[in-house]
Steps between C-alpha positions, in 0.01 A plus 500: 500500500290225418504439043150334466468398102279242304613302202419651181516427151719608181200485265645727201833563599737484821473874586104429543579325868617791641266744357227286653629450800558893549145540414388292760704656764748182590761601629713123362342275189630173389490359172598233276726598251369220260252237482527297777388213337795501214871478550529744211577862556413813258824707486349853651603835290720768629237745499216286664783401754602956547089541576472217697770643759405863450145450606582222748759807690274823430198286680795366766386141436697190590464249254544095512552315197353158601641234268416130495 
């Protein structure tokens, strides 16, 4: 089976990429997990990291972390 997916942001926390992307029927998303125009990373909480799987596997999403 074919994943079709769109890039999509993180706006207001990491578990928001998935959410979207279920909403919009994709079936695959990918992401940046930071700004890609800083070397610096934000250190991403337990829990935001727990929903961020649990809706990315109840939707059966694939995600890519794109990184630069």
């Amino acid at each position: 089976m074919i994943k079709i997916g769109f890039h999509v942001s993180i706006a207001g926390g990491i578990s928001n990429a998935p959410r979207y992307a279920a909403q919009q029927g994709y079936s695959a998303f990918q992401f940046f997990p930071s700004s890609s125009r800083s070397w610096s990373t934000k250190r991403v909480s337990t829990t935001e990291s727990t929903e961020f799987s649990k809706i990315s596997k109840e939707a059966e999403l694939i995600p890519f972390a794109h990184v630069p």
